[in-house]
VOSE-677942 format. One record per residue (C-alpha): residue number from 1; residue in three letters; chain; x, y, z negated. Coordinates in pm, 1 decimal, padded with zeros to 6 digits. Layout:
<pt><num>NUM</num><residuo>ALA</residuo><cadena>A</cadena><px>X</px><py>Y</py><pz>Z</pz></pt>
...
This chain:
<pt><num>1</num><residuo>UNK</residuo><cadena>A</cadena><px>-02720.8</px><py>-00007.9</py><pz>02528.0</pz></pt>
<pt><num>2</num><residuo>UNK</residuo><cadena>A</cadena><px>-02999.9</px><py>00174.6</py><pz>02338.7</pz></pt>
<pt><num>3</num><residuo>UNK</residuo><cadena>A</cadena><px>-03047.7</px><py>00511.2</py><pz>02175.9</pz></pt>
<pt><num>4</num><residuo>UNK</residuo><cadena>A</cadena><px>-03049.2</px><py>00425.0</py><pz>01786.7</pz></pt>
<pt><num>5</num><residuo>UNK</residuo><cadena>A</cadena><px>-03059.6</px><py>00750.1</py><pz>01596.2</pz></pt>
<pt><num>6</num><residuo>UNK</residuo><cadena>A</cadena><px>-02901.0</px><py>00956.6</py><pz>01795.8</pz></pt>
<pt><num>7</num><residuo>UNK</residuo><cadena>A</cadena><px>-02616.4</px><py>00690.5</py><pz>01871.0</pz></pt>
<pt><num>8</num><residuo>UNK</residuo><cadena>A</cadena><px>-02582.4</px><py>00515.2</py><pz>02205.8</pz></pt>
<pt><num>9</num><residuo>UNK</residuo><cadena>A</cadena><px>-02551.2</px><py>00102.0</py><pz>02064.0</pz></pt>
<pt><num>10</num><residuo>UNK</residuo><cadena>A</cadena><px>-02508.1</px><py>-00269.2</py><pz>02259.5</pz></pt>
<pt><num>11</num><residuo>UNK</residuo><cadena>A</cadena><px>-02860.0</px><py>-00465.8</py><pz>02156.5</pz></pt>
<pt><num>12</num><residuo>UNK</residuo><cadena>A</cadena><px>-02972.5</px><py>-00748.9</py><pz>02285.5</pz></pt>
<pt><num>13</num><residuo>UNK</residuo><cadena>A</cadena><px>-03222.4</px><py>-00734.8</py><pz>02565.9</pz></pt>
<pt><num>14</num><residuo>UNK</residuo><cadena>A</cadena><px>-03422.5</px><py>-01032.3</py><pz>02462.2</pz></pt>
<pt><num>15</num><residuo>UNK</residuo><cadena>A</cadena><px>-03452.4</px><py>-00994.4</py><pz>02068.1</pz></pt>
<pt><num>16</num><residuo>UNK</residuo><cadena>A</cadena><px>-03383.4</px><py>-00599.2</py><pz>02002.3</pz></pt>
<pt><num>17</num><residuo>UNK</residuo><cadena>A</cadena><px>-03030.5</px><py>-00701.4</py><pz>01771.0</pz></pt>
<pt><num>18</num><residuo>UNK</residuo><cadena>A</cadena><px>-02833.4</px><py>-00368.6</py><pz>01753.4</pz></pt>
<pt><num>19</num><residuo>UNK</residuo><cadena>A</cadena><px>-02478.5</px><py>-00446.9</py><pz>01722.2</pz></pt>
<pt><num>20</num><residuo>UNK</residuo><cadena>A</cadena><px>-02295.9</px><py>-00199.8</py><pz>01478.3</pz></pt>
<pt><num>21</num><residuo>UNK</residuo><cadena>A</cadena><px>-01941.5</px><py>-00129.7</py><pz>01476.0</pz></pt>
<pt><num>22</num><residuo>UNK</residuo><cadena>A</cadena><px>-01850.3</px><py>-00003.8</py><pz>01117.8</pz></pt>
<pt><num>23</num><residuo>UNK</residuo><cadena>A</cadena><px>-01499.7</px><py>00090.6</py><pz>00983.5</pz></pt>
<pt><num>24</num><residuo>UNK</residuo><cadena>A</cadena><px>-01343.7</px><py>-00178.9</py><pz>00797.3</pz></pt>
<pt><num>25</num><residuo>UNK</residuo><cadena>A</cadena><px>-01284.4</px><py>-00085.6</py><pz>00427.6</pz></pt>
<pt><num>26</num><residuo>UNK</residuo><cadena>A</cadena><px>-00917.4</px><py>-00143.0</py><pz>00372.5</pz></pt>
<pt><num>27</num><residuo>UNK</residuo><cadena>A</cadena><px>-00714.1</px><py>-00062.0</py><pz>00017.7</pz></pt>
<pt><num>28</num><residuo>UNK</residuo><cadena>A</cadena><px>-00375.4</px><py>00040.7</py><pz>-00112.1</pz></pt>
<pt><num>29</num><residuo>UNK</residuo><cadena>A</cadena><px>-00112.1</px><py>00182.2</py><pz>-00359.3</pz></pt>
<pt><num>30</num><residuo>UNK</residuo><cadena>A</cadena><px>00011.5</px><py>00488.7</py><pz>-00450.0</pz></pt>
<pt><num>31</num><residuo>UNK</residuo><cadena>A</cadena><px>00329.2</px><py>00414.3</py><pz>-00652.3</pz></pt>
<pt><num>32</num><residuo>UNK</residuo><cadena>A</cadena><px>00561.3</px><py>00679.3</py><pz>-00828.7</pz></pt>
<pt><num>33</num><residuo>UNK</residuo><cadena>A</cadena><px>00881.8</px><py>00651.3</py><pz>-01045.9</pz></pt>
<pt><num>34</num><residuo>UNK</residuo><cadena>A</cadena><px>01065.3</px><py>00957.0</py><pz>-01143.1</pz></pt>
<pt><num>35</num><residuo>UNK</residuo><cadena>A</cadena><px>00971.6</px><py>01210.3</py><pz>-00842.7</pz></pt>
<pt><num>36</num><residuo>UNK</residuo><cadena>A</cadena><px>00950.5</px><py>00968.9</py><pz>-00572.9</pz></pt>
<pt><num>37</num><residuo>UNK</residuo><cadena>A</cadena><px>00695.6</px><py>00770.9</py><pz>-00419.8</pz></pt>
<pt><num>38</num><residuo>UNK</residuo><cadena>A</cadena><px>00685.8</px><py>00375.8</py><pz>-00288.2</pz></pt>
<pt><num>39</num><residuo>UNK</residuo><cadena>A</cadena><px>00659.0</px><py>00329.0</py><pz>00095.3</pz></pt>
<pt><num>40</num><residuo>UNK</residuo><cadena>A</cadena><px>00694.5</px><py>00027.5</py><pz>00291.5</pz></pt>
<pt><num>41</num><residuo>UNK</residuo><cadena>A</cadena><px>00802.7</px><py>00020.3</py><pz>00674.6</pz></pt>
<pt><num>42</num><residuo>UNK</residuo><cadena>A</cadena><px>00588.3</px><py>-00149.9</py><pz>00901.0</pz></pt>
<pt><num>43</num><residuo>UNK</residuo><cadena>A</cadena><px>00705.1</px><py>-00473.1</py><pz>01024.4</pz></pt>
<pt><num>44</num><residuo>UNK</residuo><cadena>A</cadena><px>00373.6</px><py>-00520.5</py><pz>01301.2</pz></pt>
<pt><num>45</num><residuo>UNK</residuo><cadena>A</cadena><px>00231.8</px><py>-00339.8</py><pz>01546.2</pz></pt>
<pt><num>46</num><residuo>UNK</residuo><cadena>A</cadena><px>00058.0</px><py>-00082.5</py><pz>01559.8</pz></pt>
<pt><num>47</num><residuo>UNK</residuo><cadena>A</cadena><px>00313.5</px><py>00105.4</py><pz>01467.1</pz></pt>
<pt><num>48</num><residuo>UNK</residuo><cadena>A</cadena><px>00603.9</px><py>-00081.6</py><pz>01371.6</pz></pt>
<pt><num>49</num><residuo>UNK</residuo><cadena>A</cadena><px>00912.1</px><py>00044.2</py><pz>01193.8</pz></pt>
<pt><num>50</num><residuo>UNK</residuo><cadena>A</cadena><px>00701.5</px><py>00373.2</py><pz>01044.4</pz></pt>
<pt><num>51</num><residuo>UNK</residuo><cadena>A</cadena><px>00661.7</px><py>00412.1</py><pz>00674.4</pz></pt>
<pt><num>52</num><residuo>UNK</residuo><cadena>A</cadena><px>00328.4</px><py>00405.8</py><pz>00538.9</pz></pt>
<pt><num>53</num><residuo>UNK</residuo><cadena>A</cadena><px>00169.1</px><py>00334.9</py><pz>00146.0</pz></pt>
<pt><num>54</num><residuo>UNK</residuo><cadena>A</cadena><px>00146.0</px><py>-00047.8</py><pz>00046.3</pz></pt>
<pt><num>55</num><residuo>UNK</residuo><cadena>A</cadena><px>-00186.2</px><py>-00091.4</py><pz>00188.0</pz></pt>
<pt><num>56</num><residuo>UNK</residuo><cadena>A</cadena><px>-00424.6</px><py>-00298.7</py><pz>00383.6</pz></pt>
<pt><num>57</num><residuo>UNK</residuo><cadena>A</cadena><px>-00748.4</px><py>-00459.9</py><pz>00462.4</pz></pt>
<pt><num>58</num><residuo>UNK</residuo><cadena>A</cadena><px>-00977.2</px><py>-00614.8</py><pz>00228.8</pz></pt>
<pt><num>59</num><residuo>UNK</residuo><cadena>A</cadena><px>-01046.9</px><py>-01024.4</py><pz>00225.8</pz></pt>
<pt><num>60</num><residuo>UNK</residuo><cadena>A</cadena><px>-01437.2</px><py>-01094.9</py><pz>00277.9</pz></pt>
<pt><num>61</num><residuo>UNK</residuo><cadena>A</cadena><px>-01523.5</px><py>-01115.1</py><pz>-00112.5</pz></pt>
<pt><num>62</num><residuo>UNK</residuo><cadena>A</cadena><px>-01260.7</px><py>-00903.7</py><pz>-00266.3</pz></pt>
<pt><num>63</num><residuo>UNK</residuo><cadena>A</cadena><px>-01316.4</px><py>-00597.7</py><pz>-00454.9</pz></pt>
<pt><num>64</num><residuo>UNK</residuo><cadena>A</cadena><px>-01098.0</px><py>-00264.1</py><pz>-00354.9</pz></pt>
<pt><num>65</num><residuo>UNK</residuo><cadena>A</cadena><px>-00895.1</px><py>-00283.6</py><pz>-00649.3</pz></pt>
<pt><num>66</num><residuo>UNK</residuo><cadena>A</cadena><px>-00770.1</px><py>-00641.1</py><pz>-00635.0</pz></pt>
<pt><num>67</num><residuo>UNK</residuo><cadena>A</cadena><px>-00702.1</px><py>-00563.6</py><pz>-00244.4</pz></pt>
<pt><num>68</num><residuo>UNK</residuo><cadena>A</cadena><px>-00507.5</px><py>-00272.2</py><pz>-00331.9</pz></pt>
<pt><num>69</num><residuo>UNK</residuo><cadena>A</cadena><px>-00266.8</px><py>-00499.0</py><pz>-00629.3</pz></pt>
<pt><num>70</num><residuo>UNK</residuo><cadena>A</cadena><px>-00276.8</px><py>-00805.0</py><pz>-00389.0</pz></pt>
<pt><num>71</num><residuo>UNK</residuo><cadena>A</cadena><px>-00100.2</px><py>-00590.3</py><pz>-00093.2</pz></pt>
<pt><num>72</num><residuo>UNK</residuo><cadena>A</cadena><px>00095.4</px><py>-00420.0</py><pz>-00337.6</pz></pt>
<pt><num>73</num><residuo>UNK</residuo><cadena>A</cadena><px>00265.8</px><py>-00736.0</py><pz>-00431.1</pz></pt>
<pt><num>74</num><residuo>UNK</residuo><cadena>A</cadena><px>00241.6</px><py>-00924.7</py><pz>-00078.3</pz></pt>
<pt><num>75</num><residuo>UNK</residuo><cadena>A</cadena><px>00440.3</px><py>-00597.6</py><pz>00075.1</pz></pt>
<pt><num>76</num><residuo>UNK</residuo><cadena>A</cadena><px>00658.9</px><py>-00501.6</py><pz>-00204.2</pz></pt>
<pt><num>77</num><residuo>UNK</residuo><cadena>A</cadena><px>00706.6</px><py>-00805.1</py><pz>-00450.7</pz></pt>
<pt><num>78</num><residuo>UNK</residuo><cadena>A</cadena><px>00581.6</px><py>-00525.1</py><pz>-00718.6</pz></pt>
<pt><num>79</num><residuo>UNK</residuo><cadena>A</cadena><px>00243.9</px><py>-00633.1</py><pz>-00936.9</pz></pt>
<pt><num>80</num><residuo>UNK</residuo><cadena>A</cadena><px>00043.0</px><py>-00345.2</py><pz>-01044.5</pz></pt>
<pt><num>81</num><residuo>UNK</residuo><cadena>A</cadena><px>-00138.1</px><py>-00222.5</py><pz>-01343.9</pz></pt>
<pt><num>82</num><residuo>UNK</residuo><cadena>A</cadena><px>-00373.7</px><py>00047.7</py><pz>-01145.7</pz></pt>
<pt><num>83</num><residuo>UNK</residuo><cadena>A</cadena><px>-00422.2</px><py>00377.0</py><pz>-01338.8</pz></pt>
<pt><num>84</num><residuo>UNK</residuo><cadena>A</cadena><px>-00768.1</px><py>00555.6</py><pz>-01124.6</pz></pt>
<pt><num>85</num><residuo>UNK</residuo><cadena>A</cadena><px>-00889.3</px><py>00624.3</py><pz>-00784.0</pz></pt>
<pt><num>86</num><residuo>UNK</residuo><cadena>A</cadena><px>-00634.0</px><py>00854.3</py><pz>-00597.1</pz></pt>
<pt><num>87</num><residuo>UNK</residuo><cadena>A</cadena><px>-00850.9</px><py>00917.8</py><pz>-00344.6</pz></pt>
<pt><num>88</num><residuo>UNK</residuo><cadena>A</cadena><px>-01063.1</px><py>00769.7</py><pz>00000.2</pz></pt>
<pt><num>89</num><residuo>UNK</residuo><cadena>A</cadena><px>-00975.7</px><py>00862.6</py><pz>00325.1</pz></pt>
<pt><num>90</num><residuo>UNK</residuo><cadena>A</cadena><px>-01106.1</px><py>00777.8</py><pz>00703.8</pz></pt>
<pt><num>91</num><residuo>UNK</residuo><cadena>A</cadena><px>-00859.9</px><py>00638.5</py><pz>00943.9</pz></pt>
<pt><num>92</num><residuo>UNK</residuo><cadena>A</cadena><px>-00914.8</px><py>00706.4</py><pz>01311.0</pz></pt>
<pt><num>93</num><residuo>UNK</residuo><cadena>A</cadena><px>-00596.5</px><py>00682.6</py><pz>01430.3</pz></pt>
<pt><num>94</num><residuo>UNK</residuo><cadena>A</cadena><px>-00512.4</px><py>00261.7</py><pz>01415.1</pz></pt>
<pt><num>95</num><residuo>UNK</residuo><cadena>A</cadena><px>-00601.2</px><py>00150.2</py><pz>01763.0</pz></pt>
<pt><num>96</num><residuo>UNK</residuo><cadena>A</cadena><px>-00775.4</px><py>-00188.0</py><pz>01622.0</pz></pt>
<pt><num>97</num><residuo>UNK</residuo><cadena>A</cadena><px>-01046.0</px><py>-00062.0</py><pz>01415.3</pz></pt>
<pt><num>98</num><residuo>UNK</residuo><cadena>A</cadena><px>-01162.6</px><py>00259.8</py><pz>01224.2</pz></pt>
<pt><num>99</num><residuo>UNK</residuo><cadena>A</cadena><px>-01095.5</px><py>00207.8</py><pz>00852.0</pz></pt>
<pt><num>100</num><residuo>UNK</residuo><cadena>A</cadena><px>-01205.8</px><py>00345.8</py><pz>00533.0</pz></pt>
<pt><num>101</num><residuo>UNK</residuo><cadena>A</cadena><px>-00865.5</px><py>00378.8</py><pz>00310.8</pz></pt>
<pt><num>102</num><residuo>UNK</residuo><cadena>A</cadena><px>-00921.5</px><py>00342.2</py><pz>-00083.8</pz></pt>
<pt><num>103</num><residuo>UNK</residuo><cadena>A</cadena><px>-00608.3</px><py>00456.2</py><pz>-00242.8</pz></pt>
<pt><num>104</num><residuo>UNK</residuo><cadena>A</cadena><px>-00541.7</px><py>00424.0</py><pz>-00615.1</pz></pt>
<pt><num>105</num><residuo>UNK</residuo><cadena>A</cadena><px>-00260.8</px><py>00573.9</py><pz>-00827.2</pz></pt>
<pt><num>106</num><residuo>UNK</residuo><cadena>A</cadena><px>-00104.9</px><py>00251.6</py><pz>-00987.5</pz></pt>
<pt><num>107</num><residuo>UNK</residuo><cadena>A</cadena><px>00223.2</px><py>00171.8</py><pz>-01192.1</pz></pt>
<pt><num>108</num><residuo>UNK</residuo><cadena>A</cadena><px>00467.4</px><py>-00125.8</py><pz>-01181.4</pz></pt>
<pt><num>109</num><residuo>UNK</residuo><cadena>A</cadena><px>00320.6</px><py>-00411.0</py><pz>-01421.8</pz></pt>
<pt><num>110</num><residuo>UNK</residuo><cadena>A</cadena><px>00624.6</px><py>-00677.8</py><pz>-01314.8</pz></pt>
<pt><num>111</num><residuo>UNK</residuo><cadena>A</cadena><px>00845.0</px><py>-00776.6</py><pz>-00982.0</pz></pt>
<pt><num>112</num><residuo>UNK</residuo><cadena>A</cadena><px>01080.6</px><py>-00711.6</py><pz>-00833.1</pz></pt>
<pt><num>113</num><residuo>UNK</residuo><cadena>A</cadena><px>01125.7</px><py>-00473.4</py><pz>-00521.3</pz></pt>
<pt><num>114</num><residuo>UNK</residuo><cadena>A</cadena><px>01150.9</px><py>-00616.9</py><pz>-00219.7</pz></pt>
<pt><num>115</num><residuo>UNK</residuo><cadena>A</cadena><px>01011.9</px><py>-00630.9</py><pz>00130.7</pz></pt>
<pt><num>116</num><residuo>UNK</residuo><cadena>A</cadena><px>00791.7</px><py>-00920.9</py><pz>00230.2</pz></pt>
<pt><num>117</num><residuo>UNK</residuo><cadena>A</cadena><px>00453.8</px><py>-01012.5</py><pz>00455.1</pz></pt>
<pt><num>118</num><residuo>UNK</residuo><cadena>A</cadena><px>00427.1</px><py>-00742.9</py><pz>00688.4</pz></pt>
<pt><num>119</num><residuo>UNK</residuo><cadena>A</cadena><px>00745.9</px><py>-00468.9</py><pz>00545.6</pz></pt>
<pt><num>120</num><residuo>UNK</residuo><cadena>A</cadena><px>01104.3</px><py>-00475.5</py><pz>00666.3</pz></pt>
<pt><num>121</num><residuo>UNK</residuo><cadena>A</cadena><px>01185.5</px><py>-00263.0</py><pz>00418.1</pz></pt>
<pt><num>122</num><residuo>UNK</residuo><cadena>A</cadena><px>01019.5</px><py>-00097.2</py><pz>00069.1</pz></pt>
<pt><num>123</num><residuo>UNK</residuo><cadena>A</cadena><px>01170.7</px><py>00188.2</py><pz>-00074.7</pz></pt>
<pt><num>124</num><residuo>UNK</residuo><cadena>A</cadena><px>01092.8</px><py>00501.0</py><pz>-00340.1</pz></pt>
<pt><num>125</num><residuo>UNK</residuo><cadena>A</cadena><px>01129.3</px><py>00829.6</py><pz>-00145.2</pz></pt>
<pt><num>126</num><residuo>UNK</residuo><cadena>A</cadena><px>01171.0</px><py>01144.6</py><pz>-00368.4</pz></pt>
<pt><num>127</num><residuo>UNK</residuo><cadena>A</cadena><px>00856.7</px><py>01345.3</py><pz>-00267.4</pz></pt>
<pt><num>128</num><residuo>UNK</residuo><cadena>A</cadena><px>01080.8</px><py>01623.2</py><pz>-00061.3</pz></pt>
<pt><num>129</num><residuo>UNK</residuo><cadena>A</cadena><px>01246.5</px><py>01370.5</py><pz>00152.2</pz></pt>
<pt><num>130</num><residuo>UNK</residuo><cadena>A</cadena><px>00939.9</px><py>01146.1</py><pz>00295.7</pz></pt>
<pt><num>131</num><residuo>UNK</residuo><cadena>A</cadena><px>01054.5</px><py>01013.7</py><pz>00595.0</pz></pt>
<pt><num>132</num><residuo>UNK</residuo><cadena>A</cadena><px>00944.8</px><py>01163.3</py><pz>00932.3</pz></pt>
<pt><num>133</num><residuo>UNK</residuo><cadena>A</cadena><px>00753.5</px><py>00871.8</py><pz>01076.3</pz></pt>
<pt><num>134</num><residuo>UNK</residuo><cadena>A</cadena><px>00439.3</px><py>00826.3</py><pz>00867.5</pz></pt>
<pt><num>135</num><residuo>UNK</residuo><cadena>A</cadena><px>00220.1</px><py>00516.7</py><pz>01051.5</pz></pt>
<pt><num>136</num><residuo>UNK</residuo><cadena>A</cadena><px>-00061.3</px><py>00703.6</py><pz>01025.1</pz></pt>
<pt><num>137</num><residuo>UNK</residuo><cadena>A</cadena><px>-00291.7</px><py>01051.1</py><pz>00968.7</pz></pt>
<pt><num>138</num><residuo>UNK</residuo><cadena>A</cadena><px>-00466.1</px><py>00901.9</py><pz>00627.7</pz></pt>
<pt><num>139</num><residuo>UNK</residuo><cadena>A</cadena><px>-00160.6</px><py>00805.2</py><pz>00467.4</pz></pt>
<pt><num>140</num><residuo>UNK</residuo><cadena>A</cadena><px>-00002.4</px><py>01168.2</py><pz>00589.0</pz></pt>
<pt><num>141</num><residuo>UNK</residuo><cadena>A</cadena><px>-00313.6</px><py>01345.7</py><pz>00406.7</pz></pt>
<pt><num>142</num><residuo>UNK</residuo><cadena>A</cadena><px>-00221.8</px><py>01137.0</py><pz>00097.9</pz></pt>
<pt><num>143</num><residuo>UNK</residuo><cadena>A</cadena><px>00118.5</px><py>01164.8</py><pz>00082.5</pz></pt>
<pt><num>144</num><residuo>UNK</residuo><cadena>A</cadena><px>00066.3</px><py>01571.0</py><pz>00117.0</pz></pt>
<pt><num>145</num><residuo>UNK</residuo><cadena>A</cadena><px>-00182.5</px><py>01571.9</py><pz>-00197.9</pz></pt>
<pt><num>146</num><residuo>UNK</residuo><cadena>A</cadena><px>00022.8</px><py>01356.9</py><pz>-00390.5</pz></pt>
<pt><num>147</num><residuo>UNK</residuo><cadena>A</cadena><px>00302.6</px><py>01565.1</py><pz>-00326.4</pz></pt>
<pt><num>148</num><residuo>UNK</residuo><cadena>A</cadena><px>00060.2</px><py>01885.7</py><pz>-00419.4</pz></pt>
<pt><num>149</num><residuo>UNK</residuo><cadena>A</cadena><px>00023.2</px><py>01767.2</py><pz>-00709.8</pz></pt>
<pt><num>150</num><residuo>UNK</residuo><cadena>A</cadena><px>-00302.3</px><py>01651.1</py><pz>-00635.4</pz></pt>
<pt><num>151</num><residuo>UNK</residuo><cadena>A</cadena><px>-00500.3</px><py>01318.1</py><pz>-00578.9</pz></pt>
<pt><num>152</num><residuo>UNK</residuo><cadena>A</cadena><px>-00762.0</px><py>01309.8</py><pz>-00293.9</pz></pt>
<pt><num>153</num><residuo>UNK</residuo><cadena>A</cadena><px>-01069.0</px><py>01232.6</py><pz>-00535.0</pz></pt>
<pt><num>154</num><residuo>UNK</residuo><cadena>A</cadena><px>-01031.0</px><py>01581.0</py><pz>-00681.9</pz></pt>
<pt><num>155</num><residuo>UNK</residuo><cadena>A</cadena><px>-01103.0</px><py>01695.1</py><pz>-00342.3</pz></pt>
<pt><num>156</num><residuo>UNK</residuo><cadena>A</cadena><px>-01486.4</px><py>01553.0</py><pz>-00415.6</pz></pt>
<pt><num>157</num><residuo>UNK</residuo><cadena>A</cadena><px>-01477.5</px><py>01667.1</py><pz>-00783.7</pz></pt>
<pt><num>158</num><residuo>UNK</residuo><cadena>A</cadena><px>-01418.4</px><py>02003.5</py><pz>-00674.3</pz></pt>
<pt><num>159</num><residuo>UNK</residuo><cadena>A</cadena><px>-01656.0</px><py>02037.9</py><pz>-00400.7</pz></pt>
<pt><num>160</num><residuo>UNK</residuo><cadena>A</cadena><px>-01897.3</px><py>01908.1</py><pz>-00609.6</pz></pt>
<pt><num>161</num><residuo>UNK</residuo><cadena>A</cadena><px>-01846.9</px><py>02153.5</py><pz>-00906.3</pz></pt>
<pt><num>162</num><residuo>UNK</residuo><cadena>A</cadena><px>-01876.3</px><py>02412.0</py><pz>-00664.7</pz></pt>
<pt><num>163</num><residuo>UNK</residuo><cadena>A</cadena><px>-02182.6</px><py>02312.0</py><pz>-00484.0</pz></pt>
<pt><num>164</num><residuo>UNK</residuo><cadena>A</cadena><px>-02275.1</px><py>02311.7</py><pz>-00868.8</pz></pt>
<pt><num>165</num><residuo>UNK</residuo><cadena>A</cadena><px>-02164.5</px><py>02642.3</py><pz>-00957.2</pz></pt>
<pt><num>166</num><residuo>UNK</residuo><cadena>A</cadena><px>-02328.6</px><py>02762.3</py><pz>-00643.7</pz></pt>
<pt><num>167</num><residuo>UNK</residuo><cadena>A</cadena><px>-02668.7</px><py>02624.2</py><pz>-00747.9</pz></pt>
<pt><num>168</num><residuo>UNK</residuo><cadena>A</cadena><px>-02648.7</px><py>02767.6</py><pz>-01084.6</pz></pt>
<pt><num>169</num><residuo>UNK</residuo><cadena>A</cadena><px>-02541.9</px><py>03114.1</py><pz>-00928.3</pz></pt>
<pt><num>170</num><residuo>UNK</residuo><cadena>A</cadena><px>-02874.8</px><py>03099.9</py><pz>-00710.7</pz></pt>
C-alpha cells in the first residue's frame, strides 16, 4: 500500500504499478406509460426479489446507450427507442462493486412485456404506488425525481445556471 494523492492504494513493490479500483459504469431504462413507470424484480442476488429500473452493467466495448436498450430488452422483452439522458447517479450500496448508473428516459419501440435474464417479474407501477422494496439507493433517487416531475440531469443544468448566475451577479 502507498499514499497516491491523498488515497491509501495496493502497488507493486518491485515495479511501482498502483492498482485502482474504479466504479464500474453500468446503464438502464426509465420507462413510462400513462402515469406509471416499468420496474423489474430482481431474480439474483444482491438483492433478490426487490424492484429496481431495467438496468445493468456495460459489456467491454459498448456504449451507455446500447447497454441501457440491450438490458431493457434482456429484462423486459421491451426494445427501446431512447428519448435523452434522465440522469447519472453513484451507487454505493451493491456489495460487488461501486457503480456509476446512466439512466435514460426511453419509450417502447416493439416487444412484448415479459420477464426474462435476471427478472421474475416486470411490471408498470403507477408513480404513487412504487413498491416498498427498491434494490437500491440510486434507483430510489431516480424513481423520486421521476416522480417530481423531474429527471436527474436537470439537477446539473441547474446547478450550473446558478453557478452562472452567481458569476454574472459578482
Amino acid at each position: 500500500m502507498r499514499d497516491d494523492h491523498g488515497s491509501r492504494r495496493p502497488t507493486c513493490p518491485a515495479c511501482g504499478f498502483i492498482h485502482y479500483r474504479n466504479p464500474v459504469p453500468a446503464a438502464g431504462a426509465i420507462v413510462a406509460r400513462g402515469g406509471a413507470v416499468l420496474l423489474v424484480k430482481r431474480r439474483y442476488a444482491p438483492r433478490a426479489g426487490a424492484w429496481c429500473v431495467p438496468a445493468g452493467f456495460m459489456e467491454n466495448g459498448e456504449t451507455p446507450e446500447r447497454c441501457a436498450r440491450r438490458e431493457l430488452l434482456e429484462e423486459t422483452g421491451l426494445r427501446a427507442r431512447l428519448t435523452g439522458l434522465f440522469g447519472v447517479y453513484a451507487g454505493f450500496d451493491d456489495p460487488r462493486v461501486r457503480s456509476v448508473l446512466i439512466l435514460y428516459r426511453a419509450g417502447v419501440a416493439g416487444g412484448r412485456l415479459v420477464p426474462g435474464d435476471d427478472a421474475t417479474a416486470a411490471k408498470f407501477f403507477p408513480l404513487d404506488r412504487l413498491p416498498r422494496a427498491i434494490a437500491f439507493e440510486s434507483h430510489r433517487r431516480a424513481l423520486a425525481e421521476f416522480r417530481a416531475g423531474r429527471g436527474g440531469a436537470e439537477r446539473g443544468r441547474t446547478a450550473r445556471a446558478q453557478a452562472q448566475a452567481a458569476v454574472r451577479r459578482a
